[in-house]
C-alpha positions in Angstrom: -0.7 1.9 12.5 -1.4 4.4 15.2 1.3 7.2 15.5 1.7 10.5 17.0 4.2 11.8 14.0 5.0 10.8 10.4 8.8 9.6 11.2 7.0 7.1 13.9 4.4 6.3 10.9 6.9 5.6 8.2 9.0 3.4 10.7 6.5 1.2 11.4 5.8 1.1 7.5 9.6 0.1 6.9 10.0 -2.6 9.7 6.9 -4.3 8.4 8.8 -4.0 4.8 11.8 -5.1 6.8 10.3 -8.4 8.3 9.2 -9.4 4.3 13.4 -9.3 3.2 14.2 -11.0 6.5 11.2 -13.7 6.4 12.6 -14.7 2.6 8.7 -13.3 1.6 10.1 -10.9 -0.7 13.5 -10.5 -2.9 14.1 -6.8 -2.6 12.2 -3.7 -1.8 12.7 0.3 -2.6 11.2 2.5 -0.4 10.9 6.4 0.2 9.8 9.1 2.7 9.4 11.9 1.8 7.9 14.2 4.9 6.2 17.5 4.0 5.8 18.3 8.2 5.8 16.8 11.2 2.9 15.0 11.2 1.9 14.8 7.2 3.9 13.1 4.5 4.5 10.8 1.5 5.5 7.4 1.5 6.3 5.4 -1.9 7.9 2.1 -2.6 7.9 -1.2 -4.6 8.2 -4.8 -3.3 9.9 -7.3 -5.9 9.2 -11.2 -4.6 10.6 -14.0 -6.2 8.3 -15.0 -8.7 9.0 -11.6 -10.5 5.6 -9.9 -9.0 5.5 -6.5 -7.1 3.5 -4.3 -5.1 3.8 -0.9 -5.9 2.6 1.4 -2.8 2.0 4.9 -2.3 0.5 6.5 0.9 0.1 10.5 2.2 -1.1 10.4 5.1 -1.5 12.3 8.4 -1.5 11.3 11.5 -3.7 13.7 13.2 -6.6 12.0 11.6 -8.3 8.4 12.3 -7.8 7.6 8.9 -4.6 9.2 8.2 -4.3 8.1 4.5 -5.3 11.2 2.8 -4.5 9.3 -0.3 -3.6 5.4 -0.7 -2.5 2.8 -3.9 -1.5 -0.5 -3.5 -0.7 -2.0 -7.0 0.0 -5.8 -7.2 0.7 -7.0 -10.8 2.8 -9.9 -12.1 5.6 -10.1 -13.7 4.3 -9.1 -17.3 2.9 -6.2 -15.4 -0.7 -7.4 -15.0 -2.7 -6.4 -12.2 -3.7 -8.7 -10.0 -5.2 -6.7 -7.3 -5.2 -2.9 -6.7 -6.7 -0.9 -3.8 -7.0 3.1 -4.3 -9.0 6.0 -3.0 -8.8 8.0 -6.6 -11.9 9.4 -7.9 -13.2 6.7 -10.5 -15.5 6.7 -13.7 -17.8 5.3 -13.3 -18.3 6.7 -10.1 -18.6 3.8 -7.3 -20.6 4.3 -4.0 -17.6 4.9 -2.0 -14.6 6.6 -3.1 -12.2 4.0 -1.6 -12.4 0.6 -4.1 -10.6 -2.3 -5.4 -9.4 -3.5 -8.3 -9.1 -7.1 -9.6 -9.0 -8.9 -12.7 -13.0 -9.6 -12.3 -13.5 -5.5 -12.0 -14.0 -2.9 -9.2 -15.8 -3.1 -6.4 -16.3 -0.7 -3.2 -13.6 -1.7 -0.4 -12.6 -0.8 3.1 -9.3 1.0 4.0 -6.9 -1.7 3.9 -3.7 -1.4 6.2 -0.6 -2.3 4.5 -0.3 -5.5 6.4 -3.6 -6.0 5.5 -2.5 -5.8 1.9 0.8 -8.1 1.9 -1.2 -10.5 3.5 -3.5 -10.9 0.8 -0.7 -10.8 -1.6 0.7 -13.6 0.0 -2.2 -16.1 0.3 -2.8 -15.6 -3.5 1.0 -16.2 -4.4 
């Protein structure tokens, strides 16, 4: 999601949230921004879909960088609150190779950023 400020950034992250509620993909969603500049800020949110699952997100980023997630989590878990999948750049123990990772029922392994999109449309194959 290129952007040359976080407002611009954390549109683009609520339209794609947007085109979930008006596509029937998703039952209801809660989402915050909460900018710390111009160019830097936090975004958090949760996407309910109609089985009862969610997707829990958090992103800071910054937009001055070409990975401007300074810190990412994307929690998908079902609706007894079991993880399905997770992607996170948080330090780990055991350390991995790389500090971004995933998580899945089968363990962790080393992952690329995902994009958001990226994310949801992973989520919605699996569904």
């Amino acid at each position: 999601m290129p952007a040359t400020n976080f407002l611009d950034y954390s549109k683009a992250v609520r339209e794609l949230l947007d085109t979930l509620l008006a596509a029937g993909q998703a039952e209801r969603i809660s989402f915050e921004i909460d900018p710390r500049s111009n160019l830097r800020g936090l975004i958090r949110g949760t996407v309910q879909f109609g089985d009862g699952s969610e997707l829990h997100l958090r992103e800071f980023v910054d937009v001055t960088l070409a990975e401007p997630k300074l810190m990412y989590a994307y929690h998908y878990q079902d609706r007894e609150k079991k993880l399905l999948l997770r992607y996170d750049n948080a330090a780990h123990r055991p350390e991995l190779s790389q500090i971004e990772h995933k998580h899945t029922q089968d363990g962790v392994s080393a992952s690329s950023v995902p994009t958001l999109a990226q994310v949801i449309d992973e989520i919605l194959r699996i569904k």
